[in-house]
C-alpha positions as CSV (number, residue, x, y, z in Angstrom):
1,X,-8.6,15.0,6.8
2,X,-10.2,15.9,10.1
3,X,-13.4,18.0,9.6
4,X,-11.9,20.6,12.1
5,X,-8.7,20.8,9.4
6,X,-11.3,21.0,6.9
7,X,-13.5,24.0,8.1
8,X,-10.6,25.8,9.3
9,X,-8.6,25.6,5.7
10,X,-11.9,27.0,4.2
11,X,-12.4,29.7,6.6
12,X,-8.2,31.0,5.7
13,X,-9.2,30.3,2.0
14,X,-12.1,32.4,2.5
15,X,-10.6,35.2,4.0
16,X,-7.5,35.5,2.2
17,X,-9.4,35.7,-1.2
18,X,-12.5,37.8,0.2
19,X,-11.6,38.8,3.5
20,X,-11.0,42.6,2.8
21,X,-14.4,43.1,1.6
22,X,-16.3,40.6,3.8
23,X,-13.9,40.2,7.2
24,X,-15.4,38.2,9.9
25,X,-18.0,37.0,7.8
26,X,-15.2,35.6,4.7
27,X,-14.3,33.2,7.5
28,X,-17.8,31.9,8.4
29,X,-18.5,31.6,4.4
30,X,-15.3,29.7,3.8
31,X,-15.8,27.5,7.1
32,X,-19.0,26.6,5.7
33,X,-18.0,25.6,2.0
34,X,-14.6,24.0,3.5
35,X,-17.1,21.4,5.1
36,X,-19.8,21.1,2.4
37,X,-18.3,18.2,0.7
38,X,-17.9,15.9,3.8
39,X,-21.9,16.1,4.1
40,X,-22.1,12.7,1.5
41,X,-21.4,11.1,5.4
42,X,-25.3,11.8,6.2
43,X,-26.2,9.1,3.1
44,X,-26.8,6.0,4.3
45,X,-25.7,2.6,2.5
46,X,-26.2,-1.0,3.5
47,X,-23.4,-2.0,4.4
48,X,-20.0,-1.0,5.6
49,X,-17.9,-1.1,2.6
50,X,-20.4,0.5,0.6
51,X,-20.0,3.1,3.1
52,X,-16.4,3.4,3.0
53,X,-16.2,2.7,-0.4
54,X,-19.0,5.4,-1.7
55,X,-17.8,8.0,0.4
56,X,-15.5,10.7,-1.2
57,X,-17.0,10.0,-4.1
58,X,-19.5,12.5,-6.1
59,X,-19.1,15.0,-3.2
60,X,-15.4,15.4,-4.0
61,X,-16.0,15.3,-7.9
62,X,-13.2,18.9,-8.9
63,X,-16.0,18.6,-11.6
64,X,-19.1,19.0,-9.7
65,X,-17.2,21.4,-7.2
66,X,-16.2,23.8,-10.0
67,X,-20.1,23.6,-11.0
68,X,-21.4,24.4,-8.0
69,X,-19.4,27.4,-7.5
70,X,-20.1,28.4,-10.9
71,X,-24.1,28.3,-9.5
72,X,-23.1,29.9,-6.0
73,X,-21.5,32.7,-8.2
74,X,-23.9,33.1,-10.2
75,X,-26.6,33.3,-7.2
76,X,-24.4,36.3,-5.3
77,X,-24.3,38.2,-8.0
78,X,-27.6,38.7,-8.9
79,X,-28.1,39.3,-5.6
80,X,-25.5,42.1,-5.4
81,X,-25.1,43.5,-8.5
82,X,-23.1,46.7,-7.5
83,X,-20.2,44.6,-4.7
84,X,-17.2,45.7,-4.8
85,X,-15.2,42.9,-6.1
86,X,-15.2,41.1,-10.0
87,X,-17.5,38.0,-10.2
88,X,-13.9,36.5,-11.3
89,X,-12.5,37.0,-7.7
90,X,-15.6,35.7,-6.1
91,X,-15.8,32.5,-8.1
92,X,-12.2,31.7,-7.4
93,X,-12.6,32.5,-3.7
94,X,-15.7,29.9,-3.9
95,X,-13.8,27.3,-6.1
96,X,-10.5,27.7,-3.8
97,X,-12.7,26.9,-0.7
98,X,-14.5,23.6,-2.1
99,X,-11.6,22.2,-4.1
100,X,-9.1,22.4,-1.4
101,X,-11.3,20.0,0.5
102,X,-10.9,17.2,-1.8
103,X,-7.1,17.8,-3.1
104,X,-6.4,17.6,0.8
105,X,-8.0,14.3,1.3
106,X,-6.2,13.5,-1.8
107,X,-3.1,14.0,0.6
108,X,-4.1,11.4,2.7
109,X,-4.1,7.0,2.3
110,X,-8.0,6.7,2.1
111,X,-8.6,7.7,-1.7
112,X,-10.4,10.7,-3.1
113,X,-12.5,10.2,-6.3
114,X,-11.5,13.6,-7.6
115,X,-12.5,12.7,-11.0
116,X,-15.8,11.0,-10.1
117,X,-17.6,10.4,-12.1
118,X,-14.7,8.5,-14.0
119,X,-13.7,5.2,-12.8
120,X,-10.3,6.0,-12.0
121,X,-8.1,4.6,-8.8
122,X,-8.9,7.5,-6.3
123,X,-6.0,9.5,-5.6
124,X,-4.5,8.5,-2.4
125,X,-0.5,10.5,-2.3
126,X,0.3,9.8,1.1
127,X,1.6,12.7,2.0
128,X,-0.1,13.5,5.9
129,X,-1.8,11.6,8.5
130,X,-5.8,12.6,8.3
131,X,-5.1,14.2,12.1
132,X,-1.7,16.2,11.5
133,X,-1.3,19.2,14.4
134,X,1.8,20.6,12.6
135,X,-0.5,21.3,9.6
136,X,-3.5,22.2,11.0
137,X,-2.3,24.5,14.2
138,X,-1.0,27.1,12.2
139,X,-3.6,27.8,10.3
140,X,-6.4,27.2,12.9
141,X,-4.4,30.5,15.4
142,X,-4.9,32.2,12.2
143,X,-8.0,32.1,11.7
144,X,-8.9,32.9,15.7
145,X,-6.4,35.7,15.9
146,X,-8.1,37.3,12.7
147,X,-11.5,36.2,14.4
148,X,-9.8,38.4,17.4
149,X,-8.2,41.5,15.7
150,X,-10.2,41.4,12.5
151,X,-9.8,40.0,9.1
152,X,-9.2,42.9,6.7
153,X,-5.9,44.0,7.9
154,X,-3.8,40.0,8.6
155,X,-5.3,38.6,5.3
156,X,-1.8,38.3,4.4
157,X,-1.1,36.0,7.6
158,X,-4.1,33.9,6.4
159,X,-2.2,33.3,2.9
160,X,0.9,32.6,5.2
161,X,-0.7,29.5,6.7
162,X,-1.7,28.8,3.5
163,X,1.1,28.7,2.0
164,X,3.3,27.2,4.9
165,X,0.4,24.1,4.7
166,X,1.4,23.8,0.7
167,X,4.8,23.8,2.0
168,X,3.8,21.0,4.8
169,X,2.2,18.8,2.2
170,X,4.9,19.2,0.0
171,X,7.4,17.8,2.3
172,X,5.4,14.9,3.3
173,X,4.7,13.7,-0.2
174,X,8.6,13.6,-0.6
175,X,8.9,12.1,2.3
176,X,6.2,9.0,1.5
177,X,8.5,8.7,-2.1
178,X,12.0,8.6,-0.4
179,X,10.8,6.1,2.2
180,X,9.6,3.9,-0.3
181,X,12.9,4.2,-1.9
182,X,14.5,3.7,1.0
183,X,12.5,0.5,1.9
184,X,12.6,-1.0,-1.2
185,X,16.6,-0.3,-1.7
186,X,16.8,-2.4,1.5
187,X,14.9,-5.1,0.7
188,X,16.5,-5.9,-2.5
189,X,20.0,-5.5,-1.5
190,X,18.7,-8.5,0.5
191,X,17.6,-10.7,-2.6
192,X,14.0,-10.0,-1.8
193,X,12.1,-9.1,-4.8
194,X,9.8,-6.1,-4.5
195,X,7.3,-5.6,-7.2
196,X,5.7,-2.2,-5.7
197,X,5.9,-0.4,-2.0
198,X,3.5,2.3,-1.0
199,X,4.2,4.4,2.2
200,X,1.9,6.4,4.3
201,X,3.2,8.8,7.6
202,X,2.4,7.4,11.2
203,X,-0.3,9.0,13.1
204,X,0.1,12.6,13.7
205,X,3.8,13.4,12.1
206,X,5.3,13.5,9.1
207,X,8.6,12.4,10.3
208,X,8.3,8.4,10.2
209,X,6.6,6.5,7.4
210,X,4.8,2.7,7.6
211,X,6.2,1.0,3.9
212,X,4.3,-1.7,2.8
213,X,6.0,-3.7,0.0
214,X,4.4,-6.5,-2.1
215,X,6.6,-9.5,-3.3
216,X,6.5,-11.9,-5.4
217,X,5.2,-14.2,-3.2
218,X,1.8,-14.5,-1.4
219,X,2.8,-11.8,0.8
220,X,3.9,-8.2,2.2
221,X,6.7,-6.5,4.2
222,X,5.3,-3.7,6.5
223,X,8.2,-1.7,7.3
224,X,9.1,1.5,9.6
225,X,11.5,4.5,8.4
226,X,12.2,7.5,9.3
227,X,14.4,10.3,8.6
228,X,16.0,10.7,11.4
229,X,17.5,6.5,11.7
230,X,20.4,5.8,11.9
231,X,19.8,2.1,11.3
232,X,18.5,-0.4,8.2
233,X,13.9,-0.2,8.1
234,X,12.3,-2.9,10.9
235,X,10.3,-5.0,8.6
236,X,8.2,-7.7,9.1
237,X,6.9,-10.3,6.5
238,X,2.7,-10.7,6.6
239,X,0.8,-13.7,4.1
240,X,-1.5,-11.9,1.9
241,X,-4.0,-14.6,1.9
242,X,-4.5,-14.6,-2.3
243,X,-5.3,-18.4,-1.9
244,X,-9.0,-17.3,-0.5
245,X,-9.4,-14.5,-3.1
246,X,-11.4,-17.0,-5.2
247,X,-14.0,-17.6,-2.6
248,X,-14.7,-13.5,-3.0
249,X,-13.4,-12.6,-6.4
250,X,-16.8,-12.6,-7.9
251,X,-18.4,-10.3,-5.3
252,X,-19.3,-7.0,-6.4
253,X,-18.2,-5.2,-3.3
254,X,-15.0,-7.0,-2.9
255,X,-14.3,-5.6,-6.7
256,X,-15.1,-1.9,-5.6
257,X,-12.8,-2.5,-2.5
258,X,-9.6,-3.7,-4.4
259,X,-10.4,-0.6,-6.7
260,X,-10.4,1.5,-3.9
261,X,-7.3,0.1,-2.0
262,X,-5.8,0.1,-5.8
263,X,-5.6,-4.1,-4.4
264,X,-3.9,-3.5,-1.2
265,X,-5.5,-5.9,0.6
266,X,-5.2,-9.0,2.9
267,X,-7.4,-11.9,3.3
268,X,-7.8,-14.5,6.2
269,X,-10.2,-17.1,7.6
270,X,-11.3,-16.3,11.3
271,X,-13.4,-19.1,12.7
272,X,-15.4,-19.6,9.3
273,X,-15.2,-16.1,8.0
274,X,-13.4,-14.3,5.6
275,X,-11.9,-11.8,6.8
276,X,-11.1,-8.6,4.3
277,X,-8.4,-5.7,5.5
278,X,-7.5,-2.7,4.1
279,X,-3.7,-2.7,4.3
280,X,-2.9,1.3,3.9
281,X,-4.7,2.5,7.1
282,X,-3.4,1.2,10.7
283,X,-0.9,-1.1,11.7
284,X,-1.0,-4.6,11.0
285,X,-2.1,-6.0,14.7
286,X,-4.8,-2.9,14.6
287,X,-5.8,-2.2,10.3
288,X,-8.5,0.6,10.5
289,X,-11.0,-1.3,8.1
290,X,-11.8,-5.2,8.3
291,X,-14.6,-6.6,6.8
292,X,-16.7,-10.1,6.8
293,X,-17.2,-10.8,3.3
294,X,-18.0,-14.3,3.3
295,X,-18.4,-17.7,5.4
296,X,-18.4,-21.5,5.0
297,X,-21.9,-23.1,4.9
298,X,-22.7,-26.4,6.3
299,X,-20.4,-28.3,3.5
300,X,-17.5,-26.1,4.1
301,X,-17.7,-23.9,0.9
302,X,-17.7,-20.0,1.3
303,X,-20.9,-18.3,0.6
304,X,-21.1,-14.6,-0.3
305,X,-22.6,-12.7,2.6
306,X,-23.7,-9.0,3.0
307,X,-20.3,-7.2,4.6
308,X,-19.8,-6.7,8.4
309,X,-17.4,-4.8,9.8
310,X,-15.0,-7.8,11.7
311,X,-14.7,-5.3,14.9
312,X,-12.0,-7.1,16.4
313,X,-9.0,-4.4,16.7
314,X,-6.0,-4.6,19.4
315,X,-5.8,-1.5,21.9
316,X,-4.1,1.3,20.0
317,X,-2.5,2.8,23.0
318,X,0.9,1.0,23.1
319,X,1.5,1.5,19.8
320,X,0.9,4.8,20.3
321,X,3.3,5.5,23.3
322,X,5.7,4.1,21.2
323,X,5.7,6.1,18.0
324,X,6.6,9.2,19.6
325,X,10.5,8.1,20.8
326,X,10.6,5.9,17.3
327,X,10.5,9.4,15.7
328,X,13.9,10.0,17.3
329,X,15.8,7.3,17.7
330,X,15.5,3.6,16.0
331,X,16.5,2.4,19.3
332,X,15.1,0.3,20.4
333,X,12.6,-0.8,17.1
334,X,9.0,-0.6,16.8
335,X,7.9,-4.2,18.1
336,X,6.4,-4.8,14.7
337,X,6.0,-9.0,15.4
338,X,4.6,-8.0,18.5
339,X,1.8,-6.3,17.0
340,X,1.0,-8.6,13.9
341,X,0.6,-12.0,15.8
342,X,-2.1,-9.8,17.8
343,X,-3.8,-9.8,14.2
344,X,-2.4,-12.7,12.4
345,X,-2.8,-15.1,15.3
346,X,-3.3,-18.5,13.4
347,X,-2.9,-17.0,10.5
348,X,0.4,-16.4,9.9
């Protein structure tokens, strides 16, 4: 999530676990630990997928986070050995305020290594957008109206937004399994063979989902439902490229970005390059994270090559105007084909 969403759900964490003893200053703690884990952005790798790939890793480790509040805990209360509060409460408070960070990415498409340092898949439920007002504007009046009136008598509001966020997630995550449902029922009841889907909400709601389903084939459906439609999922068919996947399959990076993307990814030549997307963030037309991975050399065979980002993205804005009325009516369609062939151009 945001760092804004972030800060803000430490700060209610904060003061709804310590508030009463602390007040103003419970926020300011909480604001600080909610944002602590995000600070693995500051280390800087080579290259871009590294970068992706590397963050939310150890920084979001539940493991490491329940350490270091243990140590934090520890620290205050040698400190102040006569507060007025159990080192029990403290150390949940502190725990609360780091974990959420992580399990709240974990709502979100990217991936969160929240059992670093196993080599899991990263946990990605798809259940909010990483920029979600209807989650975050709650809880952010919250915390300034305790900032205002003072946190030791609305702690309760605090868990409120708390608990109405909980609530929020919960709905969402539903809302990413129905839609896949939903998708996939459609697909097959139209003899196309759907070996997995995975679905993710459209920026800033949780009220239409993008579907991607993978076929038998060498390709994917990106699809559009919502629950308010009255009308079958707009789909579009995509190639997935896995004819170039030899040219990169024994590149380390490429590895550690299928793991990541748990192998939702598309390949494509552009002008002598190989071109690697992330499928799960964007639209296709405008995917979030692209990446140069390899290019012909003078005999026409691919050579591995240290990543790039590929840069070349379509202007957001239209599909942005559009979401908004696609969230109430299916009528007229997202312009999916529209979008794609800005992408897939020769491609396709």
């Amino acid at each position: 999530m945001d760092s804004l969403t972030q800060a803000v759900l430490g700060a209610a964490v904060a003061g709804a676990g310590m508030g009463r003893y602390h007040g103003r200053r419970a926020l300011a703690y909480g604001a600080a630990l909610g944002t602590l884990p995000d600070l693995d952005v500051f280390v800087r790798y080579a290259d871009p997928v590294s970068s992706m790939t590397y963050h939310r890793g150890f920084s979001h480790s539940v493991f490491l986070l329940a350490l270091l509040a243990t140590l934090i805990t520890w620290w205050v209360t040698r400190r102040h050995p006569h507060r007025p509060y159990s080192a029990w409460r403290l150390y949940l408070t502190i725990a609360a305020a780091l974990i959420t960070h992580p399990l709240l990415d974990a709502f979100t498409v990217y991936g969160t290594q929240l059992l670093w340092p196993f080599a899991v898949t990263p946990q990605q439920w798809s259940g909010v957008f990483i920029i979600d007002p209807l989650y975050t504007l709650p809880m952010l009046l919250a915390v300034i109206y305790t900032l205002w009136r003072g946190v030791r008598p609305h702690t309760r509001l605090l868990a409120a937004t708390l608990a109405w966020g909980c609530v929020y997630l919960a709905f969402g995550t539903y809302g990413q399994y129905h839609h896949q449902q939903r998708v996939a029922q459609h697909l097959q009841a139209q003899g196309i063979t759907v070996k997995r889907t995975m679905a993710t909400p459209m920026p800033f709601n949780t009220l239409l989902f993008r579907v991607l389903a993978e076929t038998g084939e060498d390709e994917y459906i990106e699809a559009a439902s919502g629950w308010l439609d009255r009308n079958p999922p707009e789909y579009i068919r995509h190639r997935r490229g896995h004819d170039l996947e030899a040219a990169v399959a024994g590149h380390p990076l490429y590895q550690r970005l299928h793991w990541l993307a748990d192998g939702w990814l598309r390949l494509d030549e552009q002008q002598g390059w190989l071109v690697v997307s992330d499928l799960r963030m964007g639209v296709t037309g405008n995917l979030t994270f692209r990446f140069v991975m390899a290019e012909r050399d003078a005999q026409g065979q691919w050579q591995h090559i240290t990543p790039r980002d590929y840069g070349s993205r379509a202007d957001p804005r239209p599909m942005l105007a559009r979401l908004w009325p696609r969230i109430w009516s299916d009528t007229p369609p997202l312009p999916l084909e529209q979008w794609g062939a800005q992408q897939n151009g020769a491609a396709e």
